[in-house]
C-alpha positions as CSV (number, residue, x, y, z in Angstrom):
1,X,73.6,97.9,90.3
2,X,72.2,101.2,90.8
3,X,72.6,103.6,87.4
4,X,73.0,107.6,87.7
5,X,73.9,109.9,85.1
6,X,76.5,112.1,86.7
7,X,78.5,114.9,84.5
8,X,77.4,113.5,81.5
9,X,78.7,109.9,82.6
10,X,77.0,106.7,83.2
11,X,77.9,105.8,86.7
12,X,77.0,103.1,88.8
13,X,76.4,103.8,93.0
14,X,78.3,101.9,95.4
15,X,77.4,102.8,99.0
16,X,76.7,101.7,102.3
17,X,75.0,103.0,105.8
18,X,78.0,105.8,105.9
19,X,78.8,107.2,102.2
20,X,77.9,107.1,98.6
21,X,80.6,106.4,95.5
22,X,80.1,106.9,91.6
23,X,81.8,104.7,89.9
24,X,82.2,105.8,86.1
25,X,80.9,102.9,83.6
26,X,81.0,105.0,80.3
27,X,84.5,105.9,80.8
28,X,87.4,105.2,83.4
29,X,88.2,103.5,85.5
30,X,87.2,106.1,87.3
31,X,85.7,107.0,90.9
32,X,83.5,110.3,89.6
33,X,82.3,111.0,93.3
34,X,82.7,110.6,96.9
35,X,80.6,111.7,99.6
36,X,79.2,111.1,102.9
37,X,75.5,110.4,103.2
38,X,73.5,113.5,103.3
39,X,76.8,115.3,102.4
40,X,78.1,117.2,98.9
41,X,80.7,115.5,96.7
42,X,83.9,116.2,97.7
43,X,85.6,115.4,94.5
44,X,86.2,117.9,91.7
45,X,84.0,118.6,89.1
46,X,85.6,118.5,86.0
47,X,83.9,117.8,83.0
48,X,85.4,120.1,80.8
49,X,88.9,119.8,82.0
50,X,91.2,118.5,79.1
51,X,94.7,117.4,79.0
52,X,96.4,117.3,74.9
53,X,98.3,113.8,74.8
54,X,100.3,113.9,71.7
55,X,99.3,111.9,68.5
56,X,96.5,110.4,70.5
57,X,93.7,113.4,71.0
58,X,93.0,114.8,74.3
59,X,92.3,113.2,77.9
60,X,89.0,114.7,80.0
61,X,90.5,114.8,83.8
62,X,86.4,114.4,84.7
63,X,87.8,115.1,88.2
64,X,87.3,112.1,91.2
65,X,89.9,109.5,91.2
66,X,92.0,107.9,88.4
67,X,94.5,105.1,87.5
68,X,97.8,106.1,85.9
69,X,101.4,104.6,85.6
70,X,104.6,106.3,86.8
71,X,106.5,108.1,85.0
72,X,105.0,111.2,83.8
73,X,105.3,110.5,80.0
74,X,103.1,112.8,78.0
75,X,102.3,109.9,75.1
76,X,101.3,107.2,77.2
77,X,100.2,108.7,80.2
78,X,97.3,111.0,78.9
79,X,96.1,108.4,77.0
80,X,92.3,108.8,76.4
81,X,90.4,107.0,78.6
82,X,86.9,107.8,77.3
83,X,85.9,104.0,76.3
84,X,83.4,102.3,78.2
85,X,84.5,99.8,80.9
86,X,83.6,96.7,82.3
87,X,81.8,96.7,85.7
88,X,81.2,93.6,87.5
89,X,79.6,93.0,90.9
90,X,81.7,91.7,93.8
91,X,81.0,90.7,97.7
92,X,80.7,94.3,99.3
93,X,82.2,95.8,96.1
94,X,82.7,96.3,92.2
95,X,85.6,95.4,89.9
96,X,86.2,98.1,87.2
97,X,88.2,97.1,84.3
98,X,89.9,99.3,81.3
99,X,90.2,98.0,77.8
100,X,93.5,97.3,76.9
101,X,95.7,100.0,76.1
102,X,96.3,99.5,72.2
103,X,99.7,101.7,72.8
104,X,101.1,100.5,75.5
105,X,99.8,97.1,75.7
106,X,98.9,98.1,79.7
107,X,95.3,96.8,81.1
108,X,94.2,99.0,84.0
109,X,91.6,97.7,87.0
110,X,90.2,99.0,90.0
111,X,88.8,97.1,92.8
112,X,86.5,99.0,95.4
113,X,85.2,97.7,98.2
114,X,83.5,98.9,101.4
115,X,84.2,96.6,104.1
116,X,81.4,97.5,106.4
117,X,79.4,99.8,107.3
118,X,81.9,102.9,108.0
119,X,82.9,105.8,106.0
120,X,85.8,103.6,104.8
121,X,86.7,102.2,101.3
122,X,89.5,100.2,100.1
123,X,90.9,100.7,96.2
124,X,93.1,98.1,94.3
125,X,94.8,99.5,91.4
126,X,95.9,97.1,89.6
127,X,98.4,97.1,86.2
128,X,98.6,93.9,83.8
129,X,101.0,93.8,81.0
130,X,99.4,92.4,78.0
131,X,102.0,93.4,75.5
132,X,105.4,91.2,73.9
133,X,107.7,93.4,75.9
134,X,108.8,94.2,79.8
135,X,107.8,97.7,81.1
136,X,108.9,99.4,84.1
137,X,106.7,101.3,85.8
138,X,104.8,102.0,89.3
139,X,101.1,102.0,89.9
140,X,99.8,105.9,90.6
141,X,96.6,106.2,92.1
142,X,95.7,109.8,91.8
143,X,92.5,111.7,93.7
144,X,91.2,115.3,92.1
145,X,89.3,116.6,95.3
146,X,87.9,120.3,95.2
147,X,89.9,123.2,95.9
148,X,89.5,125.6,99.5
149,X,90.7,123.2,101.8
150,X,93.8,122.5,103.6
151,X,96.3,119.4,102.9
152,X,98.2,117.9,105.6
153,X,101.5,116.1,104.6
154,X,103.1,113.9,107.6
155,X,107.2,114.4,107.4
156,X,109.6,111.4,108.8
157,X,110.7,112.3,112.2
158,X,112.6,109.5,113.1
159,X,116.0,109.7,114.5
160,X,118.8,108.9,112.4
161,X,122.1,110.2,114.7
162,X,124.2,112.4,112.2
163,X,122.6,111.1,108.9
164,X,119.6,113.2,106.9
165,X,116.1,111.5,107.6
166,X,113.7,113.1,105.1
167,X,113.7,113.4,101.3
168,X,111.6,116.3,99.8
169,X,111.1,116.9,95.6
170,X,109.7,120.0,94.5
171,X,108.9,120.6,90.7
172,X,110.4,123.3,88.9
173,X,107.0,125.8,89.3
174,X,106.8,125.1,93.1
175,X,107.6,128.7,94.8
176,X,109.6,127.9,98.2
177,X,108.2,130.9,98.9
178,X,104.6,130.2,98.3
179,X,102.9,131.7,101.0
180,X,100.3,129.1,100.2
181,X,103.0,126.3,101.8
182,X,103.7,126.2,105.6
183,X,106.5,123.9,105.9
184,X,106.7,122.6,109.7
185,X,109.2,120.0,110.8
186,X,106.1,117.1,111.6
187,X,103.8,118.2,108.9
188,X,103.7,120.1,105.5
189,X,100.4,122.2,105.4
190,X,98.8,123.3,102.2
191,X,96.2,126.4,101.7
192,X,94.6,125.0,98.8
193,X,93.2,128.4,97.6
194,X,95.9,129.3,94.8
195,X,95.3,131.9,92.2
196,X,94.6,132.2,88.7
197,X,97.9,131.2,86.6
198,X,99.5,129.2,89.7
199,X,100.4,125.8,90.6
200,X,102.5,124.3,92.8
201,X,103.7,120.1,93.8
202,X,105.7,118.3,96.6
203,X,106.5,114.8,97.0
204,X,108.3,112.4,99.5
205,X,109.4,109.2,101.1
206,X,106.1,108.8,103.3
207,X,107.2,106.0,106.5
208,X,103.9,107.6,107.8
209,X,101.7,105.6,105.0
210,X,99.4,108.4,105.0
211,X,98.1,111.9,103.9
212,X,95.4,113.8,104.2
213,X,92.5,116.8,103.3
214,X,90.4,118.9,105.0
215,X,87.6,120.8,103.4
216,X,84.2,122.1,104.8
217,X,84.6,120.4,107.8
218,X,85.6,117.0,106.8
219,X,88.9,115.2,106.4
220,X,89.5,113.1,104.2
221,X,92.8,110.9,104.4
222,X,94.1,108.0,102.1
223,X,96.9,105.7,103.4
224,X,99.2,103.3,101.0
225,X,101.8,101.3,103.0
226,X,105.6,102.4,101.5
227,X,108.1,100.0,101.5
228,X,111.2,101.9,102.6
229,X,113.5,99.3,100.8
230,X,111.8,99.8,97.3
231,X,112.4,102.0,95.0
232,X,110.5,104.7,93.7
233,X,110.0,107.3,90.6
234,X,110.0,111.3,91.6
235,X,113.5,110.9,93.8
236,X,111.8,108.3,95.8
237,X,108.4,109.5,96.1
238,X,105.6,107.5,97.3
239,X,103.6,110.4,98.0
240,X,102.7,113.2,96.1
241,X,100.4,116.6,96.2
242,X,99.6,118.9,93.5
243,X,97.7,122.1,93.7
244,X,96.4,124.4,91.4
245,X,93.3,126.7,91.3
246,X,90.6,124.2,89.6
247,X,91.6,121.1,92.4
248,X,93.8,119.5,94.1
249,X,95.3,116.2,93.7
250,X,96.5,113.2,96.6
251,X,98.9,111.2,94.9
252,X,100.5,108.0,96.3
253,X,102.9,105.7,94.3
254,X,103.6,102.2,94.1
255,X,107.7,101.3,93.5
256,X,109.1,101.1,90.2
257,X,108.1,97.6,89.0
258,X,110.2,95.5,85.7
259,X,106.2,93.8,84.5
260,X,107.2,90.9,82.5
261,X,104.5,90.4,79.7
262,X,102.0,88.9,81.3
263,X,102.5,89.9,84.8
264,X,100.6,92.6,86.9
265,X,101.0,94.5,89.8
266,X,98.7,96.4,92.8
267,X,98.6,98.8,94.6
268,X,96.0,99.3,97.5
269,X,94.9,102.2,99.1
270,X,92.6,102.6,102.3
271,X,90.5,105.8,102.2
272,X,88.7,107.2,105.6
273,X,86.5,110.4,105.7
274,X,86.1,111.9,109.1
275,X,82.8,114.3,109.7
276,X,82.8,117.3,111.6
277,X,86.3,117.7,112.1
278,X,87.8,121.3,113.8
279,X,90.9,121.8,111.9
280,X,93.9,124.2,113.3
281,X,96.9,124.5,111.2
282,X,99.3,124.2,113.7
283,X,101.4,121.0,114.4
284,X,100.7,120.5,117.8
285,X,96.9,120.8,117.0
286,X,97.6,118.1,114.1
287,X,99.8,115.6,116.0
288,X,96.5,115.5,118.9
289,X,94.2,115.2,116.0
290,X,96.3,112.0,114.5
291,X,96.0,110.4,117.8
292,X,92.3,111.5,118.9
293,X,91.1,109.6,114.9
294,X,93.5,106.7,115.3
295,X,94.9,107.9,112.0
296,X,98.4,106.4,112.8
């Protein structure tokens, strides 16, 4: 395995004949960069980004791609993850493994592999409960990508007769009247170019399986299959997208999960970066775009 200092982390590279990965080994698990070959890192940087978690120091965001557990619970989810992890070597891949959370009893993995030689990868987040006690919770894989680009959220179009078909939760500092949001009836579209001081999150039922990110020409979309029968933390969430000046985040859930001691659970996602893509913000523009990339 391939060793590179990267923000003042000991990564390992992971790459084939279409893009490049740092995988964090001195602290994680974390994915600490993306990028296609020849091509700039399309992650955030973030190595002086710090979240306080109470009684327990503070948690460095790094920026790239991270492992938490749903729900948002200040104690246990910015738990410090600055401990060195265990990498080992897999067929067309790497297993990345946490220690075990001492407070919550909660072992965190990822598995990354690139299945050929395209600009895909494939993450397994997986959650093992080590501790004496059940713990509900849901797997939530969460990527930091740089700010200036443009997010496109797919919204449930099916027909339903005289019942609702879509679910949206907002957070109490999302502006309805951001003029940053452009909410369309296929698609929610996000100029990721907020100022100083704002923020701003959405989330949703996704049927679609999919979101995506646009930035300097490339799009970048991650897909996680929702199971419409499951339940799921945010008001039924399985995807979620936060934006603030710093970076954005792509967020997808897995459904609230009662781990027995002793049990775990995944959660896979499919990443795809697409070069030199002409994005127009429009959904007609979008919905021929889908189709042209064989997104859906």
């Amino acid at each position: 395995m391939e060793r590179i200092d990267f923000l003042g982390l000991q990564c390992v590279r992971l790459a084939n004949d279409s893009l490049e990965l740092l995988v964090a080994r001195s602290a994680g698990p974390r994915i600490i960069s993306l990028k296609l070959t020849q091509g700039q890192n399309l992650f955030a940087e973030l190595p002086n980004f710090e979240i306080p978690c109470p009684d327990s120091g503070v948690l460095k965001l790094w920026g790239g791609h991270r492992l938490w557990y749903a729900p948002e619970v200040p104690a246990l989810t910015y738990l410090p993850d600055h401990a060195p992890v265990t990498i080992s070597k897999l067929k067309h891949g790497l297993k990345v493994t946490q220690p075990i959370e001492a407070k919550s009893g909660i072992e965190k993995s990822m598995q990354i592999t690139l299945p050929d030689q395209t600009a895909k990868v494939i993450v397994d987040h997986t959650l093992r409960n080590t501790g004496l006690w059940a713990v509900e919770l849901a797997p939530w894989a969460i990527t930091q990508i740089k700010p200036g680009g443009i997010a496109i959220l797919p919204q449930n179009t099916a027909p339903s007769g005289v019942l609702p078909n879509r679910r949206l939760t907002l957070w109490p500092y999302t502006d309805m009247k951001s003029p940053y949001i452009q909410w369309g009836n296929r698609y929610i579209f996000v100029q990721a170019n907020l100022p100083e001081g704002d923020s701003l999150k959405v989330g949703f039922p996704n049927p679609h399986n999919w979101l995506g990110y646009w930035l300097d020409q490339t799009l970048f979309v991650k897909q996680a299959t929702y199971q419409a029968e499951a339940d799921y933390f945010d008001f039924g969430s399985s995807t979620e997208f936060y934006a603030r000046p710093e970076f954005v985040e792509l967020e997808t859930l897995g459904p609230r999960t009662m781990l027995a001691p002793g049990e775990s659970v995944t959660h896979r996602e499919t990443w795809r970066l697409y070069p030199n893509v002409k994005l127009e913000p429009n959904e007609d523009a979008v919905q021929k775009l889908v189709k042209e990339l064989g997104i859906e």
